[in-house]
C-alpha positions as CSV (number, residue, x, y, z in Angstrom):
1,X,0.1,64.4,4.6
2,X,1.4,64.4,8.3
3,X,2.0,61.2,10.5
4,X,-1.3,62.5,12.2
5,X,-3.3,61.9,9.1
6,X,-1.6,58.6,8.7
7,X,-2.7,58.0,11.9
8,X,-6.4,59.4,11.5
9,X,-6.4,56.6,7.9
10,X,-5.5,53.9,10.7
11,X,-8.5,55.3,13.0
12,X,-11.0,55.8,10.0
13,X,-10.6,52.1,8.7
14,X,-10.3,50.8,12.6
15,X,-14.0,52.5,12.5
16,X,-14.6,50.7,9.0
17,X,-13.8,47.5,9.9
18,X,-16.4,47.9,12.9
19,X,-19.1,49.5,12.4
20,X,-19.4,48.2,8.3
21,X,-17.4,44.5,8.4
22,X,-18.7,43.9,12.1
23,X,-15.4,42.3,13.0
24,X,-14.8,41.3,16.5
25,X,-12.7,43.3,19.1
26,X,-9.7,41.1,18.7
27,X,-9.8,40.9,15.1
28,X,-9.6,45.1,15.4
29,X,-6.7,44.8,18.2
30,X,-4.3,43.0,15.9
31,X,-5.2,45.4,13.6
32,X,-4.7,48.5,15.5
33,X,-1.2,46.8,16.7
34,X,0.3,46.1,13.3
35,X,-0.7,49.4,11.6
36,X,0.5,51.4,14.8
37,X,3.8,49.3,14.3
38,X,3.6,50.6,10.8
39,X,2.6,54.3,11.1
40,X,5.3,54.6,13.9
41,X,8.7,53.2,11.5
42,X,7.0,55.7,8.7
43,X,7.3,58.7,10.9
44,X,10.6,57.5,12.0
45,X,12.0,57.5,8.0
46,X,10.1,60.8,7.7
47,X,8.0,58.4,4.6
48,X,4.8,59.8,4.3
49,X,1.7,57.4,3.6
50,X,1.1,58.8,0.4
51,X,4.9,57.8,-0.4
52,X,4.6,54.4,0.7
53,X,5.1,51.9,-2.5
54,X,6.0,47.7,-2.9
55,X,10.0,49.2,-1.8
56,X,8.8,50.8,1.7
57,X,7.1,47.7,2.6
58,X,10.0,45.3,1.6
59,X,11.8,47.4,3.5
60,X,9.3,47.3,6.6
61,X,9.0,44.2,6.1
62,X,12.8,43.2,6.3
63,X,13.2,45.2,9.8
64,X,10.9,42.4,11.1
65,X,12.6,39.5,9.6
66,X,15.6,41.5,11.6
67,X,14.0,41.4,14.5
68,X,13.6,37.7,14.8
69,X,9.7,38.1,13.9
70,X,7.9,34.9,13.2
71,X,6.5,33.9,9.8
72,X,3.4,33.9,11.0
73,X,3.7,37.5,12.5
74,X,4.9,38.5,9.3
75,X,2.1,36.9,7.5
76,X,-0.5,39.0,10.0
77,X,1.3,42.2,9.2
78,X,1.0,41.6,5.6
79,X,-2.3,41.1,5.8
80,X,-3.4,44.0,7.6
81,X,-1.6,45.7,5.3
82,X,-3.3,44.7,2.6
83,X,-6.8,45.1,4.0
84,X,-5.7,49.0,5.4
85,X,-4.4,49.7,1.7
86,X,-6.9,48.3,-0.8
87,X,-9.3,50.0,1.9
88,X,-7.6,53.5,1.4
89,X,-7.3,52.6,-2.6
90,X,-11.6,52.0,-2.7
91,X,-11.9,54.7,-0.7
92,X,-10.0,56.7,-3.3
93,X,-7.9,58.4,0.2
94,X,-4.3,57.2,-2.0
95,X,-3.8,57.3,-5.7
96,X,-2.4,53.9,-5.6
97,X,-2.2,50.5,-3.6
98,X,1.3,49.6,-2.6
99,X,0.7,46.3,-1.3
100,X,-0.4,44.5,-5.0
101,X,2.3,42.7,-5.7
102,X,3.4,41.8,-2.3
103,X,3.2,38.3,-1.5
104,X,3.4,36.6,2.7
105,X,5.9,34.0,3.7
106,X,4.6,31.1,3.6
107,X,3.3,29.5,7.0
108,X,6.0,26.6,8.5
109,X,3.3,24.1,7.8
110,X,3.4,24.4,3.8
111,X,5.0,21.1,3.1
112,X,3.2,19.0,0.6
113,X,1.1,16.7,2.0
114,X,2.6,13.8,-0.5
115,X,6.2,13.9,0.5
116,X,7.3,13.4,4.5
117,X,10.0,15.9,6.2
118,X,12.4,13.2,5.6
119,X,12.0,12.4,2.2
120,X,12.3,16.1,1.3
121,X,16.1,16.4,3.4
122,X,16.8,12.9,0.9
123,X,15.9,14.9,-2.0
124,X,18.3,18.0,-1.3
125,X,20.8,15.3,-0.5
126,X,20.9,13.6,-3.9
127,X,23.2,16.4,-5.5
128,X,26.3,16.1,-4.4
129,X,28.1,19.6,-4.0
130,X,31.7,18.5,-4.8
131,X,31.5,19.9,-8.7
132,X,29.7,23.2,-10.3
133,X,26.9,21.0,-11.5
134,X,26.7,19.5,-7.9
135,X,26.1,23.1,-6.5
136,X,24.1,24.4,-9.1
137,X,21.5,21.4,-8.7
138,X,21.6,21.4,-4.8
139,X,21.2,25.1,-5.2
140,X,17.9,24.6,-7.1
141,X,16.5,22.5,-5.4
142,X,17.1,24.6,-2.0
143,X,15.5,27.8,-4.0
144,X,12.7,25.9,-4.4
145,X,12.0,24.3,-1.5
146,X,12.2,27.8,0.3
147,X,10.4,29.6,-2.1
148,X,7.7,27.3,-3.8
149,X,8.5,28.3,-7.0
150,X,7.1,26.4,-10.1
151,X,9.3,25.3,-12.1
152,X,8.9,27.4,-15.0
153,X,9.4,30.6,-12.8
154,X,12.4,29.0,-11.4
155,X,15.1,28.7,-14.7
156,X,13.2,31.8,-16.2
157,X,14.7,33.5,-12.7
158,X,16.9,36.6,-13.5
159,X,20.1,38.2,-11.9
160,X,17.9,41.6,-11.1
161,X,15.3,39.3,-9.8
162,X,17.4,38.8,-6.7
163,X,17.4,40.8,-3.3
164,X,19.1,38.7,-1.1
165,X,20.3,41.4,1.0
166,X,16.2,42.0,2.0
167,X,16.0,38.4,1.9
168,X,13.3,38.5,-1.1
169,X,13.4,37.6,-4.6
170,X,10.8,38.8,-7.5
171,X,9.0,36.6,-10.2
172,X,6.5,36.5,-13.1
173,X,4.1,33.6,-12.2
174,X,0.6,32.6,-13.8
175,X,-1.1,35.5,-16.2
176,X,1.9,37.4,-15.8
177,X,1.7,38.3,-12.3
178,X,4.5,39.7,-10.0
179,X,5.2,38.2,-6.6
180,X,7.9,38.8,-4.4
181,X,8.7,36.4,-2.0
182,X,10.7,36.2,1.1
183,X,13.6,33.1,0.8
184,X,15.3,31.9,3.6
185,X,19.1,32.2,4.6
186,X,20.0,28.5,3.9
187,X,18.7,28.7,0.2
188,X,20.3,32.2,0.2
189,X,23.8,30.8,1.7
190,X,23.5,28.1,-1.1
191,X,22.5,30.9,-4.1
192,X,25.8,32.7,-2.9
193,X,28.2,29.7,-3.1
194,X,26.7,28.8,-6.3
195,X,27.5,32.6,-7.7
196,X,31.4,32.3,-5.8
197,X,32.4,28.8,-7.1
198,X,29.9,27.7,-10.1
199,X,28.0,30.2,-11.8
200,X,30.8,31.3,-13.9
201,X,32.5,27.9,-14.3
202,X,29.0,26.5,-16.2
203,X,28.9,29.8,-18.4
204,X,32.1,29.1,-19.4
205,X,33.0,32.8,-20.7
206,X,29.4,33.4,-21.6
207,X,27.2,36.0,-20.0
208,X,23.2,35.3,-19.3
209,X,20.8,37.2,-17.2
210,X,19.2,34.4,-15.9
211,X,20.3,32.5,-12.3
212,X,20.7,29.3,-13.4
C-alpha cells in the first residue's frame, strides 16, 4: 500500500461522509485537515496504513502534544481518527482497527460539577510532601485528578502501565476494557519524585508491580 492509496482511503471516506452521512462542508474540512495531517507524518516514517496500530497513533499523537497542540485539537484528531478507521474496518479496506483502544484527552472543562476549582487545589494540598507517605498520597491524588481514573483502576495501576515519556499511561477499566490516556506533566513531575524519593522507601526491600 503506497501513501497514494492512503491518500485515495482519505478521498473515498471524504466522499462517504458526503454523499452517504450528508455531513456539512465544514464538518468534511476538519476532516480533510486532520487526516491530511495524518497521511503526511505516515509517509514521512515510511508507515504504511495497513501498518498503523494503537503504537503509531500514540506516537502521532505525542508529536502534537509536542507541538503545543490544544486538548481540544487533540480530541478532534482523535476523533477523525476513529471515524476514518472504523470506516475502513466496516468497509473491510484494513484487517484491523487501530484506533479501539484509544481514548481523547479530556476537554479543560471536565471538572465535576460538585467540587469548585478551589476546593479541588485544597484537596491536593492536604498531603503534605515532607515524608514518603506525604508524596505518595499527593502523588495519587495528582494522577487522578489528571487522569479521571476510578479508584479501583488507580492502586490496580502497574509499573508497565506507565509511558510517561509519550505522556500516556494504560488501564483496565469497566468489562475489562483498555484505555490509554494522556496525563499531564504536573502529575507526571509528581509520579517521578515519588519513584526518586518514596517508592522504594514504602516497599521497604520488597518488590511489586503495581505504582502505588
Amino acid at each position: 500500500m503506497t501513501n497514494n492509496n492512503s491518500e485515495n482511503y482519505v478521498n473515498d471516506y471524504l466522499h462517504f461522509i458526503r454523499i452517504e452521512r450528508g455531513l456539512s462542508e465544514n464538518t468534511i474540512t476538519s476532516y480533510r485537515q486532520d487526516l491530511k495531517q495524518f497521511v503526511t507524518y505516515l509517509a514521512h516514517q515510511s508507515i504504511q496504513l495497513e501498518n498503523v496500530d494503537h503504537v503509531t497513533i500514540l506516537s502521532w499523537l505525542n508529536v502534537l502534544k509536542q507541538s503545543h497542540k490544544s486538548n481540544n485539537s487533540v480530541i478532534r484528531m482523535v476523533t477523525s481518527l476513529r471515524k476514518f478507521f472504523g470506516y475502513l474496518a466496516q468497509e473491510k479496506l484494513l484487517a484491523h482497527n487501530p484506533m479501539i483502544h484509544i481514548q481523547p484527552p479530556k476537554k479543560s472543562s471536565h471538572l465535576p460539577a460538585v467540587l469548585s476549582v478551589e476546593e479541588i487545589d485544597r484537596l491536593l494540598q492536604v498531603p503534605t510532601p515532607v515524608n514518603p507517605l506525604g508524596i505518595r498520597n499527593r502523588t495519587l491524588l495528582e494522577v487522578m485528578y489528571a487522569t479521571g481514573l476510578r479508584v479501583s483502576e488507580l492502586v490496580n495501576l502497574r509499573m508497565k502501565d506507565l509511558h510517561l515519556t509519550l505522556g500516556l499511561i494504560q488501564t483496565i477499566g469497566k468489562g475489562d476494557k483498555e484505555r490509554i490516556i494522556p496525563i499531564g506533566e504536573v502529575a507526571t513531575t509528581w509520579l517521578q519524585r515519588y519513584f526518586e524519593t518514596s517508592r522504594d522507601v514504602l516497599l521497604k526491600g520488597q518488590e511489586s508491580d503495581y505504582v502505588f
